[in-house]
N, C-alpha and C positions, 0 to 999 in steps of 0.2 A: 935264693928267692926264685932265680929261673927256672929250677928244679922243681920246688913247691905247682909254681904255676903252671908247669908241663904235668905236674904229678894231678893236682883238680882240671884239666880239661882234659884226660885219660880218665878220671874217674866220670866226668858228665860224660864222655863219648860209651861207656859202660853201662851209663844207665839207659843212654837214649837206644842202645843195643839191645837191653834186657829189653824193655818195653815194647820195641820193635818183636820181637822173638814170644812175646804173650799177647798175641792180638785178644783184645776185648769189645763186644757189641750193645752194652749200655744198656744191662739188667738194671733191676731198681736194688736198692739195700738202704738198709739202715748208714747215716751218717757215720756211727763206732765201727761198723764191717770195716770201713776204709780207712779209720783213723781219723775221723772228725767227729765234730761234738755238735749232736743236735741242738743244745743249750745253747752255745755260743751264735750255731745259726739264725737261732733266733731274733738276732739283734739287727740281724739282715733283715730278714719278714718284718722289723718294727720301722729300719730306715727306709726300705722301700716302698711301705706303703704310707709313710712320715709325707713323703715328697707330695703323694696323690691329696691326701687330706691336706696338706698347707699349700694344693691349687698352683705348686709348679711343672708338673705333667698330669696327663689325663688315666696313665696307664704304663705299667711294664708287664713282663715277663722275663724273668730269672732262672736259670738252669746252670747245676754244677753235677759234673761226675767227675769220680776220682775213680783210678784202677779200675778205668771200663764199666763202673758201677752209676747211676742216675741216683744221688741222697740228696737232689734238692732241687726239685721244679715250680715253680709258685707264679699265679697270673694276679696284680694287684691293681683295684682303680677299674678305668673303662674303656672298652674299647671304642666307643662312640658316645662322648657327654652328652649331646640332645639327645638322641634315643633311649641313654642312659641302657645302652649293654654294656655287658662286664665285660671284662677283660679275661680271655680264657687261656690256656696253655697254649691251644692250639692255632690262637690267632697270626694271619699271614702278616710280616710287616713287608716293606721297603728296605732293605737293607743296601741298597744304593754299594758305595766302593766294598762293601764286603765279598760283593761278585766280581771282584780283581783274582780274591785266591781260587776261587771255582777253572778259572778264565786261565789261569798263570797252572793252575796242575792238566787242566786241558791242553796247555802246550808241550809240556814235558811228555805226555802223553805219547805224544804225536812224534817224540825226540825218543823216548821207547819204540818205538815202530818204526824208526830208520826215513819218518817221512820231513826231515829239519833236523835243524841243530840251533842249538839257542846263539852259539858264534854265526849264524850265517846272518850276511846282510838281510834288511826285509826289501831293499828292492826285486834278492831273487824270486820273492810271491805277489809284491807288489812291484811293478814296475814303475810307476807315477813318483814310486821314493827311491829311486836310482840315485837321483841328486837331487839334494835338501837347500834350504837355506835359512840363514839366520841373520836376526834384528843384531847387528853389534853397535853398541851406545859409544856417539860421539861425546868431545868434550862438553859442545852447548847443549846436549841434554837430545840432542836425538838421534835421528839413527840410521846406518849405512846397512841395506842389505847385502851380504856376504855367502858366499857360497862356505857351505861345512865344511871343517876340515878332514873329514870322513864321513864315510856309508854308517848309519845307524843299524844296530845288529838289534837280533831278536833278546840276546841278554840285557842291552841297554833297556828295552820295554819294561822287559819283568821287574829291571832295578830301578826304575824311574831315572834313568841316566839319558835320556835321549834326546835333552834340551827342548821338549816337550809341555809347553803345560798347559789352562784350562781357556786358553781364548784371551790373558788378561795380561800378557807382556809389553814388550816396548810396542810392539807394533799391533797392540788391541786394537787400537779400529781398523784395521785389514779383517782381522780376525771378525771381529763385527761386521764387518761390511758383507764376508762369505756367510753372515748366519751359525758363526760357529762359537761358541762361548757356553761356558757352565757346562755341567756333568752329564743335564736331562736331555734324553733321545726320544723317548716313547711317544711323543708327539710327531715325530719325522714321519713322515706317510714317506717312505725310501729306504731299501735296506742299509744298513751300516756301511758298507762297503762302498755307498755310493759317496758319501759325506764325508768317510775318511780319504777318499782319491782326492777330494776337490781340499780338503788339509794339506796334504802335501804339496802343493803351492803356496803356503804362506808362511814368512818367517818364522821362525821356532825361536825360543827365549834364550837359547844357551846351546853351545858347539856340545855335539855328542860326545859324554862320558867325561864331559867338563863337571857337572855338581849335578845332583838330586832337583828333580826340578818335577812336582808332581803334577800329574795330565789325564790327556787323554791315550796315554801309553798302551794300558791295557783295554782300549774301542780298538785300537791299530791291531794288536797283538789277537782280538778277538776275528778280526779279519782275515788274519793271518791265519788262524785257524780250520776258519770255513777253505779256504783255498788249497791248504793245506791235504784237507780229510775229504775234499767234493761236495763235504755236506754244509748247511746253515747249522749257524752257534748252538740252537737253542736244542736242533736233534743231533750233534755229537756230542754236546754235556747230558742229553738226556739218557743217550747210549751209552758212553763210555764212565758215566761218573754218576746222576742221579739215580737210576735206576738200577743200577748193580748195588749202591750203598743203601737202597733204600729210602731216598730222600723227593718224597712223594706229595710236598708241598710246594717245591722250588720249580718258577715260573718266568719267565719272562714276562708275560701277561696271564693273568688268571684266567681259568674255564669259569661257566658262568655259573659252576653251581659253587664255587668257591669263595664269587665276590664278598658273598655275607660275613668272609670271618678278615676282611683286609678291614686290620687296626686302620682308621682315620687319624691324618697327621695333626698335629696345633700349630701354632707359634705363642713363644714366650715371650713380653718385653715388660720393663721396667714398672714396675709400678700399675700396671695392667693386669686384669685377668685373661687367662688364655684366649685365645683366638684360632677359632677354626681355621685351619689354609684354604687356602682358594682352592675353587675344586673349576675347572682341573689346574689353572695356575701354572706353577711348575712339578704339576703331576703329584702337589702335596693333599688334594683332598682325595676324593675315590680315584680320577685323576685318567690317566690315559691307560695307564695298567687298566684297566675294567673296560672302556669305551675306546681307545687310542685305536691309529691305523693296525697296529700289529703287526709293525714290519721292520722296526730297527731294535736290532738283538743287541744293546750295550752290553762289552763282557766289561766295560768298566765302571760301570753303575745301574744298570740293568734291574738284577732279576729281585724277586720276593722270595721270601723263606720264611719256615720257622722254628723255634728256640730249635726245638727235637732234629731237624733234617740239620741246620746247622752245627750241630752237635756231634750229629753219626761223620760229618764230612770232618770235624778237627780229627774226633777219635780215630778215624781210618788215618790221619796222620801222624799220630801216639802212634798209632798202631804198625808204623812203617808203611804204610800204602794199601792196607789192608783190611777189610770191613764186611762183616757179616757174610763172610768163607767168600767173596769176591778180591781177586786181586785187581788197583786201580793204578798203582805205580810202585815201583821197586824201593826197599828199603834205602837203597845208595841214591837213588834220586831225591828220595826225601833228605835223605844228609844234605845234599846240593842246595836244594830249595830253602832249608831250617839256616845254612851256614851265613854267615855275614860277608853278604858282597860289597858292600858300599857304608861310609861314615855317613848317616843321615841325619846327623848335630844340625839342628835347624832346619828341619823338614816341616811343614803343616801339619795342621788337623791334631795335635794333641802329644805327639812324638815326644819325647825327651833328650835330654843327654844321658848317655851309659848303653844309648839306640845305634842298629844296625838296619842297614837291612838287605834283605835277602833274596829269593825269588816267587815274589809276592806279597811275602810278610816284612812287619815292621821287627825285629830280633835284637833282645837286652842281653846287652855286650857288658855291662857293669851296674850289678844291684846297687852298690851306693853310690856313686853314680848320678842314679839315676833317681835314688832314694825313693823310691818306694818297694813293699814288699815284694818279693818275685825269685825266679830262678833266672840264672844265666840260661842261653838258650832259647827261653818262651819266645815263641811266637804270638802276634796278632794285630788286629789291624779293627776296623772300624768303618761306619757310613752315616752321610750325612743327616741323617734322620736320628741321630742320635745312638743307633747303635753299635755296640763292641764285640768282641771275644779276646778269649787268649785262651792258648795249650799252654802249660809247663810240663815239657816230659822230664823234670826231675822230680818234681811230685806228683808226674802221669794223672793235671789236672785240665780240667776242661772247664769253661766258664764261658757261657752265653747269654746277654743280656738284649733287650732288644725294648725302644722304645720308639714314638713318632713325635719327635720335636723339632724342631724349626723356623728360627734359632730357637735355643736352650737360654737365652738371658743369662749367661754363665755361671749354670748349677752343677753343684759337684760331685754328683755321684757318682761318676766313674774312679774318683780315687776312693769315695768312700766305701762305693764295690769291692775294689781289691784288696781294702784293706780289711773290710768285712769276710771277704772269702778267707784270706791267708789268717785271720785270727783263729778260724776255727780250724785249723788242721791242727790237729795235738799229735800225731806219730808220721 
C-alpha cells in the first residue's frame, strides 16, 4: 500500500512537472480542443443563470480554461438591478481574501531576490512585533494576557499559523477598542502600516504555530512587503506581478474611468428579496474603492479584479511561475507555495476535510475525503463577496467565478459549480 501511495504522489509530482515545462497564455478554443463537452457545459449556463432568475443573486461571471485554453467565459443577470446593466465579462468585482494569493506570491517574490526568507521572524521588518502577546483563557471563562512563546515568522503569515485572527477573539473588545475588526481597510484615511503597528499591541487568539487561526495575516505580511522592496503594496504587485502577467484590471481602488464596470454588491436574507448594500457601509455598495481616502493597500482583502486577470494570475501558476513570456517566480517555489503546510480541518469560510494548506492557498489533500470532485493538489481559496477559484494542475484546469453577495443566505453554488465544471471534462 505504501508503495502504491509513494507510486501516485510521483505520478502527480509528474504531472505538475509537465505542466510547469508547457507554459500556456489563455487562447480561446473550442470545449472538445481540451477534452470537454460544450453539451454538458451547458447545464452550467442553465444553473447559473437559474440563480439570477429565482432572485438569489443579481449577477455572475464564470470562466474555465483547461490546458492554457479559455472554452468557457459567460457574464449572466446584472451588474446593477436599479439601473438594470448587465452583467458583462468584463465586470470589476471585489474580490476581498482573494488578494491573499497576490499578496503571498509577492513575498516569495521578494525570498527570490535574497531580500527575506519566509523562516525569518517579522519583527526583523517590523520591530513593534519583536514581542507578541496572547489572550490565554482562564478556567472562569476569561483571560490572562501572556507573552508568546515565540517570534512569529513570516511562514506562520502565509500559513495562517500566527495566532492571528480578525478582531473577534477572547480579548475582542481590546480589539475594538483599537478600531481594529473585520477584513475592511479602504475606509482607513492611513496607510496599512500604520494600523498593523498599533496590532501588534493587542492579544492575539492563539500561541504561534499553535492551530490555523484565520486574520489579518496577510495585511501584516502585505507590510512586510512594502519594507521589504522600499516600495508601497499596490506599485510592487503592479511591477513585479500585474503588469508582467498582464492583469490590467486589478486595483487597489479604481481609476475613474473604470468605476462604471464595478459590479454593485446585495445582500441575501430569508425570505426577502435582495437588498442593495450600504453604499459605502462596509465598502459593499460603490463604496470606498471609488470615493475612499486611497491610502490603505489591504494585501489581505484589498484589491478588485476580474474573471480574465484573475485567471492569467492562477495560469501563470499551472504554468510554474510563468505567464505570457514573463517570469514571475520559479517553478520550485511554486512546488513550496502548491505543498501542504498545515492541517486546516476546521478552518472558516467554506474549507473542508481532505483540506491543507499551503502558502496562500487552501490545498485538497484527500478527494474522498473531502467528497467532492477534484484532484489532489488543486489549489484555491475565495472572498467574502462571494467569490472563488481553483487551479487543478492534474487536469491543468482553471476555474473562476466571481459574484457580489453579502451574506449569500446559504446558496449553493459553489458546490454546484464544481460539480458542473468536473462533469464536463470527458478526456
Amino acid at each position: 500500500m505504501i508503495k502504491l501511495i509513494k507510486a501516485y504522489f510521483f505520478l502527480i509530482g509528474c504531472l505538475l512537472w509537465l505542466s510547469f515545462t508547457q507554459a500556456q497564455d489563455l487562447s480561446t478554443a473550442l470545449p472538445e480542443e481540451v477534452g470537454m463537452s460544450s453539451e454538458r457545459l451547458e447545464r452550467l449556463s442553465e444553473t447559473l443563470e437559474q440563480y439570477v432568475k429565482d432572485g438569489e443573486m443579481s449577477g455572475n461571471v464564470a470562466l474555465i480554461a483547461r490546458k492554457g485554453k479559455i472554452v468557457y467565459q459567460h457574464a449572466f443577470g446584472a451588474s446593477d438591478m436599479e439601473s438594470g446593466k448587465k452583467m458583462t465579462n468584463d465586470a470589476i468585482f471585489r474580490i476581498a481574501s482573494q488578494s491573499k494569493a497576490i499578496v503571498s506570491v509577492a513575498a516569495l517574490i521578494l525570498q527570490e531576490e535574497g531580500k527575506l526568507l519566509i523562516a525569518d521572524p517579522i519583527g526583523k521588518y517590523l520591530p513593534e512585533w519583536k514581542e507578541t502577546t496572547v489572550a490565554k483563557i482562564r478556567d472562569d471563562g476569561g483571560y490572562d494576557v501572556v507573552k508568546a512563546n515565540r517570534s512569529i515568522t513570516i511562514r506562520d503569515l502565509l500559513t495562517h499559523t500566527a495566532g492571528i485572527g480578525y478582531g473577534h477573539g477572547h480579548a475582542k473588545k481590546e480589539w475594538e477598542a483599537a478600531g481594529i475588526q473585520n477584513w475592511y481597510f479602504a475606509d482607513r484615511d492611513e496607510p496599512i502600516a500604520e494600523t498593523v503597528a498599533r496590532m501588534a499591541k493587542l492579544p492575539m487568539d492563539a500561541q504561534p504555530g499553535e492551530r490555523f487561526v484565520y486574520g489579518y495575516n496577510t495585511d501584516i505580511l502585505g507590510v512586510i512587503v512594502e519594507k521589504a522592496s522600499g516600495k508601497t503594496l499596490d506599485a510592487f504587485i503592479k511591477e513585479k506581478i500585474l503588469d508582467p502577467i498582464g492583469m490590467v484590471d486589478t486595483y487597489f481602488y479604481l481609476p475613474k474611468n473604470k468605476t462604471e464596470r464595478l459590479a454593485t454588491s446585495y445582500m441575501a436574507y430569508e425570505g426577502k428579496p435582495l437588498e442593495r448594500s450600504p453604499d459605502p457601509g462596509l465598502g459593499i455598495g460603490q463604496g470606498h474603492y471609488v470615493k475612499g481616502p486611497r491610502k490603505s493597500f489591504s494585501g489581505g482583502a484589498g484589491l478588485l479584479s476580474t474573471a480574465m486577470d484573475y485567471a492569467k494570475f492562477l495560469q501563470m501558476m499551472l504554468n510554474g511561475g510563468e505567464f505570457n513570456g514573463h517570469r514571475i517566480i520559479s517553478p520550485k517555489t511554486v512546488e513550496l507555495m502548491i505543498a501542504d503546510h498545515v492541517d486546516a480541518r476546521g478552518i472558516p469560510y467554506g474549507s473542508r476535510n481532505g483540506s491543507g494548506f499551503g502558502l496562500g492557498f487552501s490545498i485538497t489533500k484527500n478527494v474522498g475525503e473531502r467528497g467532492e470532485p477534484g484532484s489532489v493538489g488543486t489549489f484555491e481559496w475565495g472572498g467574502a463577496y462571494g467569490t472563488t477559484y481553483w487551479a487543478d494542475p492534474v487536469e491543468d484546469l482553471v476555474v473562476v467565478y466571481f459574484k457580489q453577495l453579502i451574506p449569500t443566505n446559504g446558496i449553493d453554488d459553489h458546490a454546484k459549480l464544481r460539480s458542473l465544471v468536473y462533469q464536463a471534462i470527458l478526456e
